[in-house]
C-alpha positions in Angstrom: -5.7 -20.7 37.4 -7.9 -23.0 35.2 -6.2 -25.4 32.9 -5.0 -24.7 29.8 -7.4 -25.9 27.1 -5.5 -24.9 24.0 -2.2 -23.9 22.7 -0.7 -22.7 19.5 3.0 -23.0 18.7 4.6 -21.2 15.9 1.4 -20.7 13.7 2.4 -19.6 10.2 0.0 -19.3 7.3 1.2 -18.3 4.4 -1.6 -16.5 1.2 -0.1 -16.7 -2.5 3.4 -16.5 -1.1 3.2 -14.0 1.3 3.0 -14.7 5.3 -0.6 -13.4 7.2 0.3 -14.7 9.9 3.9 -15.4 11.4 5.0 -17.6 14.7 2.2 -17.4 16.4 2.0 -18.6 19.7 -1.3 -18.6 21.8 -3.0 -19.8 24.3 -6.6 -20.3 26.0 -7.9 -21.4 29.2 -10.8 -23.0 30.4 -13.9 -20.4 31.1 -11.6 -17.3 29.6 -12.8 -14.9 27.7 -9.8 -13.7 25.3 -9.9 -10.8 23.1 -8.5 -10.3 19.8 -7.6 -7.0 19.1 -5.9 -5.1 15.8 -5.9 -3.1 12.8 -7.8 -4.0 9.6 -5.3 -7.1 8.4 -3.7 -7.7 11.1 -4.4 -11.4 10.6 -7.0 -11.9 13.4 -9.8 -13.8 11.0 -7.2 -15.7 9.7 -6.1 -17.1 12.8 -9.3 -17.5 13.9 -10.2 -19.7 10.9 -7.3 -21.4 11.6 -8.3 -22.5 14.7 -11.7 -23.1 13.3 -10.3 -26.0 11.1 -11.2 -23.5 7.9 -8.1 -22.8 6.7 -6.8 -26.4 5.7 -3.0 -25.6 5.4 -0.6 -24.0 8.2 2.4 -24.5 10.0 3.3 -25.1 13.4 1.6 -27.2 16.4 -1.6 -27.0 18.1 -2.8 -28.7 21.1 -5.8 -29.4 22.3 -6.4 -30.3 25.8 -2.8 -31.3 25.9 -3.5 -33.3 23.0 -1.5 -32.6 19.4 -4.4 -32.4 16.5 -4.6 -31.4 13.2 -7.5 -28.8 12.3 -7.9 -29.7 8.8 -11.5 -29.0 8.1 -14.8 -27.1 10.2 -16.0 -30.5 10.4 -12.9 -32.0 11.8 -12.9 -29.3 14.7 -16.3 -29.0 15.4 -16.3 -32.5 16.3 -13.4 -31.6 18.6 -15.6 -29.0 20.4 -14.7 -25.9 18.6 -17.4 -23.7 17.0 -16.8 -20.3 15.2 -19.5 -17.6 14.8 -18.5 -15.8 11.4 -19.2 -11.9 11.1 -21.6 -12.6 8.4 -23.1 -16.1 8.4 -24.1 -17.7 5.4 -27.7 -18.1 5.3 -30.6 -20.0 2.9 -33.6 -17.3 2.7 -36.3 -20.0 1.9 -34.9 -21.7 5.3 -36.9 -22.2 8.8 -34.9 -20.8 11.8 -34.8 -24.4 12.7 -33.9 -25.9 9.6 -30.6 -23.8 10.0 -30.1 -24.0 13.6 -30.2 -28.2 12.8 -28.9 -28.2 9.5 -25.1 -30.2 9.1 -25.0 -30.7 12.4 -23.9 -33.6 14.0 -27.5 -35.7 14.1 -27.2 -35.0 10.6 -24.0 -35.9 9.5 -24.8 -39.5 11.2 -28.1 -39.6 9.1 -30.1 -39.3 12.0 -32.9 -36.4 10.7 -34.8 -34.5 13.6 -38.8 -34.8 12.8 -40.0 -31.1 12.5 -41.6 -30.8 15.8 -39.3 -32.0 17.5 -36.7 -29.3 16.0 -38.9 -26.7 16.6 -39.3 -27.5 19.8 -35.4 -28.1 20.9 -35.3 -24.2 18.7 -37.7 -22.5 21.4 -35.7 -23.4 24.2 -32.6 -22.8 22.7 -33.3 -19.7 21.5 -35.1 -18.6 25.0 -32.4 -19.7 26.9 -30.2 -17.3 25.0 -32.7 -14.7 25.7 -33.9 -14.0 22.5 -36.6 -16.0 21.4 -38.0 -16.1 17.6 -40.4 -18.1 16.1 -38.9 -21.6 15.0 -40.9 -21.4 11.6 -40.2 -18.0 10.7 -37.7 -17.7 7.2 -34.2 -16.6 7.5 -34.8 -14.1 5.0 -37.3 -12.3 7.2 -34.5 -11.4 9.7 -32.3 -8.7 10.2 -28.7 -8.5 10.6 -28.5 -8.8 14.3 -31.0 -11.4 14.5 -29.2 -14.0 12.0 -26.0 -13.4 14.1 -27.6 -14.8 16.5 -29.0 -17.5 14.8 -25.5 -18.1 13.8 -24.1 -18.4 18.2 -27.5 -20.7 18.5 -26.6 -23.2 15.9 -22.8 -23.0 17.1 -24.1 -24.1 21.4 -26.4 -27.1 19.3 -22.6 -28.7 18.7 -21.9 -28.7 22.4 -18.8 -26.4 22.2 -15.0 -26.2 24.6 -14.2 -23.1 22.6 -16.6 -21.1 20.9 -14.7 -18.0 18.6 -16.6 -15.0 17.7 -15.2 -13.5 14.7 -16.2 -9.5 15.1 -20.0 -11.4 15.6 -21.1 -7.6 17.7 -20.4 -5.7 14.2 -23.9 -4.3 12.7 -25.9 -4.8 16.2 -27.7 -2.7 17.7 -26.6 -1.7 20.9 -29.3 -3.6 23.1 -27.8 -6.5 21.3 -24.4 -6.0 21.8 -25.3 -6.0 25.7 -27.2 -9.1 25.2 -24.5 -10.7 22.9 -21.8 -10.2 25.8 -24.8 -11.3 28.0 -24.4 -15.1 26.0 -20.8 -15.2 26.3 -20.1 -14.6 29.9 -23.0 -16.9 30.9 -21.2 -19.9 28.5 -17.9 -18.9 30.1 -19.7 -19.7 33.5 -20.5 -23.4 32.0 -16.8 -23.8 31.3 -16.6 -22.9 27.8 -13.6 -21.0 26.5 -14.5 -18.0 24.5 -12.2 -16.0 22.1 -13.5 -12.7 20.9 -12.5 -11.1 18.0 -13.5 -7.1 18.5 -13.2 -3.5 17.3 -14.4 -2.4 20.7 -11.7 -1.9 22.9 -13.6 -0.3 25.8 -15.9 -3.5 26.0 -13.0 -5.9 25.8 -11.0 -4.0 28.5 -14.1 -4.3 30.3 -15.4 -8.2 29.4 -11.8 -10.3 28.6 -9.5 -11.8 31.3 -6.6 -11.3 28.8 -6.4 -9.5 25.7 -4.2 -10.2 22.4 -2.8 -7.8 19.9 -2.3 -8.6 16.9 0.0 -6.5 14.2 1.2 -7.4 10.6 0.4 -11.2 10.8 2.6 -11.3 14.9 1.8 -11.5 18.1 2.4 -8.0 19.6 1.3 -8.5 23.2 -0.7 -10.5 25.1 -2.0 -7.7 27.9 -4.0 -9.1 31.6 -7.5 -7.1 32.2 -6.3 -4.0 34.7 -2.6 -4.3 33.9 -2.3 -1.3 31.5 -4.2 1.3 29.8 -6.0 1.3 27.2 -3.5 4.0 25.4 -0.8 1.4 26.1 -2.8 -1.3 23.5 -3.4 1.1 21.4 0.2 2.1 21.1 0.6 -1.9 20.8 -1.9 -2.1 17.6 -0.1 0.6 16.2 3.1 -0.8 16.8 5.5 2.2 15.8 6.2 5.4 16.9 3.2 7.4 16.3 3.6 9.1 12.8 1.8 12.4 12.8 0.9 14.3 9.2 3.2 14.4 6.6 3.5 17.6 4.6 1.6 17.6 1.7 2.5 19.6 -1.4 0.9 22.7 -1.6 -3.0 22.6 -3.3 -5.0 25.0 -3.5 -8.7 23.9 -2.5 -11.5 25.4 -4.3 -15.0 25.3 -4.4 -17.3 22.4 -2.7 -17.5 19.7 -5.2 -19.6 16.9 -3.0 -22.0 17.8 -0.2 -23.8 14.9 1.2 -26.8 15.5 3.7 -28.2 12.6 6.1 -27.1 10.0 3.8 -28.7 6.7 4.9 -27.9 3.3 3.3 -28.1 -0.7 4.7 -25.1 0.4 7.0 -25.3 4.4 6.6 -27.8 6.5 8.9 -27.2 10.0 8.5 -24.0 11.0 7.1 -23.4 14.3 6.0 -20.0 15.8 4.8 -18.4 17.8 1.9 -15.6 18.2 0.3 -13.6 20.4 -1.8 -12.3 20.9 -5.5 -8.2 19.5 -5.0 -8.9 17.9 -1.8 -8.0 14.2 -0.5 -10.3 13.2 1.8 -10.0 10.0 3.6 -12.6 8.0 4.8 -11.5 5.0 7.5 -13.1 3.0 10.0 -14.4 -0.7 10.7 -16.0 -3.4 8.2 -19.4 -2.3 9.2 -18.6 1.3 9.3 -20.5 1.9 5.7 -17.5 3.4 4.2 -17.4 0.8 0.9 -21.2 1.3 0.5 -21.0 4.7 0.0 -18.2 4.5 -2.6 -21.1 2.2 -4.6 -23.7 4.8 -3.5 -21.7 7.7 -5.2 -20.8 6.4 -8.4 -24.2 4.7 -9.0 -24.0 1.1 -7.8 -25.7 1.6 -5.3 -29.3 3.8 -4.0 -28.9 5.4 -0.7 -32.3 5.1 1.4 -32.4 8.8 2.1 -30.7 11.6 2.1 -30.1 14.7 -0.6 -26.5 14.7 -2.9 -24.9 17.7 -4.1 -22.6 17.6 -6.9 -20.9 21.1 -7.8 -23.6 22.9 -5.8 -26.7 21.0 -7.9 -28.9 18.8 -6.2 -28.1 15.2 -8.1 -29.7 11.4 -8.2 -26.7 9.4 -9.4 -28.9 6.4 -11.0 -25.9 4.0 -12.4 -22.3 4.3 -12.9 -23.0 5.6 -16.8 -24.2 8.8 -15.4 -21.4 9.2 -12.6 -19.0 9.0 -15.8 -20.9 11.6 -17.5 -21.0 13.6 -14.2 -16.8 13.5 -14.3 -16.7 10.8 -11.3 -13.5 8.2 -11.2 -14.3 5.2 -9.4 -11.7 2.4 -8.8 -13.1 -0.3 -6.3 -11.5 -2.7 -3.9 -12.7 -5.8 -5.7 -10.2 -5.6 -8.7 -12.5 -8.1 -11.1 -15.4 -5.7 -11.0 -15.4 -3.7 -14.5 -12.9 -6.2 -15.7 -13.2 -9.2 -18.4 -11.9 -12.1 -17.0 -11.1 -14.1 -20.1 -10.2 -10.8 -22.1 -6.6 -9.9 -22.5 -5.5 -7.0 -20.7 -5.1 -4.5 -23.9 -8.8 -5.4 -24.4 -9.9 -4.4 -20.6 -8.2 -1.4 -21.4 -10.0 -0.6 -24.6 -12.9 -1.4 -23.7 -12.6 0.8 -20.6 -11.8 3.2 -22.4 -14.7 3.2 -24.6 -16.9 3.2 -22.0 -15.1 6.6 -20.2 -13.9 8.4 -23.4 -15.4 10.5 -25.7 -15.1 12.5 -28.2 -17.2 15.7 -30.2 -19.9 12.9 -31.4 -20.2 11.2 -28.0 -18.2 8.3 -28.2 -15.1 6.7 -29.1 -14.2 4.6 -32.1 -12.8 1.0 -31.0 -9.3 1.6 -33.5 -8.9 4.6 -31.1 -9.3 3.0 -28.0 -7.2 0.6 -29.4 -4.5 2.7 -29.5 -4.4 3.9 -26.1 -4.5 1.1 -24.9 -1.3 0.0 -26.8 0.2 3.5 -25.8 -0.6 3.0 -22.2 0.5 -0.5 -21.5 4.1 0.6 -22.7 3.8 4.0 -20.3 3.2 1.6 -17.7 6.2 -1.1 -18.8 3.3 -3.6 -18.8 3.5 -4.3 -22.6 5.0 -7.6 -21.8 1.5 -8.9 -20.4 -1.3 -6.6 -23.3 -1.9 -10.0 -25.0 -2.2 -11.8 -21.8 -5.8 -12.9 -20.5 -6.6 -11.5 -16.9 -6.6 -14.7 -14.9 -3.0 -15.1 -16.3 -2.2 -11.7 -14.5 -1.2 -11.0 -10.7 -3.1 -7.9 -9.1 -0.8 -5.0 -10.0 -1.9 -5.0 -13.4 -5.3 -5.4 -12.4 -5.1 -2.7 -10.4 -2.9 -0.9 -13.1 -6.2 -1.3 -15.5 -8.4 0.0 -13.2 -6.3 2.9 -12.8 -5.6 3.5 -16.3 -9.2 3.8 -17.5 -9.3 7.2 -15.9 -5.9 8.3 -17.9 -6.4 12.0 -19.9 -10.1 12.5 -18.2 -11.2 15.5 -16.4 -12.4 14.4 -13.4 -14.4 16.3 -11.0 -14.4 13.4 -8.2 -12.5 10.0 -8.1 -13.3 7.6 -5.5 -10.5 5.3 -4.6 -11.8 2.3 -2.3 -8.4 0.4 -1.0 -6.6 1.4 -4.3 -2.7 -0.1 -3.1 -4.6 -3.0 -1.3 -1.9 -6.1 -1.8 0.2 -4.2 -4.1 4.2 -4.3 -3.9 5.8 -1.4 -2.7 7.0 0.3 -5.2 3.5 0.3 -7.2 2.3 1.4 -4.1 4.6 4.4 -4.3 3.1 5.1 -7.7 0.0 4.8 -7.0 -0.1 7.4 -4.0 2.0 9.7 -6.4 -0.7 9.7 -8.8 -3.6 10.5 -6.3 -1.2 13.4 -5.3 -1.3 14.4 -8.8 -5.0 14.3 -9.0 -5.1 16.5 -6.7 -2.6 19.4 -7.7 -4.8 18.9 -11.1 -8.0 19.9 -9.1 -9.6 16.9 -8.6 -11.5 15.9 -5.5 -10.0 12.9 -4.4 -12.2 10.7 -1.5 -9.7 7.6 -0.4 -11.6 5.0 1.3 -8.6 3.1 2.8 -7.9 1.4 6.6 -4.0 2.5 5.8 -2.9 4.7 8.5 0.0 5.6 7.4 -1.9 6.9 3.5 -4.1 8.4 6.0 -1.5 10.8 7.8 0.9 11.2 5.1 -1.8 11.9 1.8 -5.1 13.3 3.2 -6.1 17.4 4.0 -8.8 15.9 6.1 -10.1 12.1 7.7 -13.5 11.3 8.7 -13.8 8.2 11.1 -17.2 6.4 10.4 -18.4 3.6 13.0 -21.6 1.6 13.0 -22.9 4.1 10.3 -22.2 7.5 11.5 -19.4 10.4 11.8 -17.0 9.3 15.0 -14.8 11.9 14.3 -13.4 14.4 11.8 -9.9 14.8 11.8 -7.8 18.2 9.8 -4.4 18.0 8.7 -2.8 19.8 11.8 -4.4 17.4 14.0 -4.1 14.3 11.9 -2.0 11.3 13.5 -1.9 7.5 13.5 -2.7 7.5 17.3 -5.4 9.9 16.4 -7.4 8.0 13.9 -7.0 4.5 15.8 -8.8 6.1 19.2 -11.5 7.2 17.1 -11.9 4.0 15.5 -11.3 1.7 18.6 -12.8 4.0 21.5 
């Protein structure tokens, strides 16, 4: 057995109150390859960034090397030997790819500047010796995806790493790169560094990791050898309960096709096609780069898909902006709760002005004393009357949400898109708000909920489509609908 070269005792981290992450205890050895496994916030960035030294406050111990530090910055751990690779690295488009391979690393935090050629030239061995080399010169703007991940793993070997995290770095590859991406990890392993792999991909993990931890609701839920169990047996670990099949859903009678999308293609899309029916809740689930929030944006108008023909109550449409959408009788509530919103408004303001902009009436619009008064009406419907003259950075999230809700009070919808609409609310406005979908629907409204939730999933939805990497995993119906179900689709 290699030597333990770090350990994590009783690793709590605590967000507005609330613990994401609770007595965690961990460890790594020298030249393993660990994987991190679990639902959508499970916790496993935030431990990661924990360990990274980017998340300045925690509790509990950690030792590195048998030594007790404390990771209170990236810069503090990198100079300890531990580098993370981010799922997304932040990048400068005007930048060389060896101005941000050397950028803030340690030469230059000593003031010691590389001379150009010289960085170029420690860039074209780097990058061949990873096996994918790129001109030093060339702008970081110019590259895809995939090839500013690895951009990202090059400038995190330049620090000399012990441990080297990769926070779900294989999401949005293409699938030569994900072979070549394991292909750098293994090879550092050889060299002695410890890797911890943060992954979706439960096959490749089973197949890559020496050990592999779960991670469920913030805790530790199993740390599993390679070969020891099944791969059903870590699923059943990341789901954590008794597998809860379909709930019975109150009778609704599904009429004609509202939405029919053909070979939709986006940044993250390629080729989606689905519909979906007048009454219906249909859910859409699977992993961050699964394109399931872009094509919320895409149907209401804040985003243009690259391809692809839309069908909106059997008419072939172009939904240009989110003015039309409205005009089209399509709800959208997103997932980040200040889009839409007036920060430094009150909140019986947000709501009027919502309202204005989603109201009419026989003339085409909506006078402001009118919206006015909804707004008053609706705040004391919602027992939120106590915070209408309050500005929204004096409110928590349930009113926000609440607002962004409430705009679509008294319209006829055709379609509302819900995009992780109970997303850090309290339970019992997360009762409420699944009440009201249901509601929706009874009323004849087509209902697509964009959520990771299993249990909304099983217990709301006629149907769930699984998207991953961009395309249709799966399609799941109501008599087949389960929690085990939808996680193999998304994981396998």
């Amino acid at each position: 057995m290699n030597r333990e070269i770090l350990r994590l005792q009783s690793i709590t981290q605590r967000l507005y109150g609330n613990k994401v992450l609770s007595n965690i205890y961990f460890n790594l050895f020298e030249g393993e390859i660990h994987g991190i496994i679990g639902n959508n916030g499970a916790g496993k960035s935030t431990l990661a960034r924990v360990i990274a030294g980017w998340q300045q406050e925690y509790e509990g111990v950690i030792f590195l090397e048998n030594q007790k530090v404390s990771l209170t910055s990236a810069e503090m751990a990198m100079n300890m030997g531990i580098a993370m690779v981010p799922q997304d690295p932040d990048t400068i488009s005007t930048m060389s790819i060896a101005e941000y391979i050397f950028t803030l690393r340690k030469e230059a935090s000593k003031r010691v500047l590389l001379r150009r050629r010289e960085m170029e030239g420690k860039t074209i061995k780097l990058l061949e010796g990873m096996g994918y080399p790129l001109p030093p010169g060339m702008a970081m703007g110019k590259l895809t995806r995939s090839q500013k991940k690895f951009m990202s793993i090059a400038k995190a070997l330049t620090y000399n790493p012990k441990i080297l995290i990769f926070d779900d770095t294989e999401i949005g590859m293409e699938p030569e790169d994900v072979n070549l991406f394991w292909g750098i990890i293994k090879k550092q392993c050889l060299n002695g560094i410890s890797c911890i792999v943060i992954s979706q991909n439960l096959p490749r993990l089973s197949e890559e990791c020496g050990r592999i931890t779960v991670l469920r609701g913030g805790r530790i839920a199993g740390t599993v050898k390679n070969g020891s169990c099944s791969e059903a047996h870590i699923m059943n670990l990341v789901l954590g309960t008794k597998d809860r099949e379909a709930g019975k859903i109150p009778e609704t009678h599904l009429g004609r096709e509202i939405l029919r999308l053909e070979d939709i293609r986006g940044i993250y899309l390629k080729k989606v096609s689905f519909s979906i029916a007048q009454g219906e809740i249909l859910g859409l689930t699977g992993a961050d780069d699964a394109g399931k929030e872009e094509l919320g944006d895409i149907l209401y108008g804040c985003k243009t898909c690259r391809s692809g023909n839309l069908y909106f109550c059997g008419q072939p449409v172009t939904v240009k902006d989110p003015q039309e959408a409205v005009r089209m009788g399509i709800g959208f509530v997103p997932e980040e709760r200040d889009r839409f919103l007036l920060e430094n408004q009150t909140v019986q303001d947000n709501l009027t002005f919502l309202q204005m902009q989603t109201a009419k009436n026989k003339f085409g619009y909506l006078k402001p004393s009118i919206a006015g008064y909804l707004a008053k009406d609706w705040c004391e419907k919602e027992n939120i009357s106590e915070f209408a003259k309050n500005t929204l950075n004096e409110v928590g999230g349930n009113v926000r949400q609440k607002l962004l809700l409430g705009r679509w009070q008294d319209k006829t919808l055709k379609l509302l898109l819900l995009n992780h609409p109970t997303n850090g609310m309290e339970q019992k406005e997360r009762r409420k708000t699944l009440e009201r979908i249901l509601e929706y629907s009874k009323s004849g409204t087509a209902v697509l909920l964009i959520t990771n939730d299993l249990q909304e999933l099983v217990s709301l939805c006629h149907r769930v489509i699984v998207l991953k990497k961009g395309e249709i995993s799966g399609e799941l119906y109501k008599e087949e609908l389960s929690e085990m179900a939808v996680t193999k689709l998304k994981l396998m």
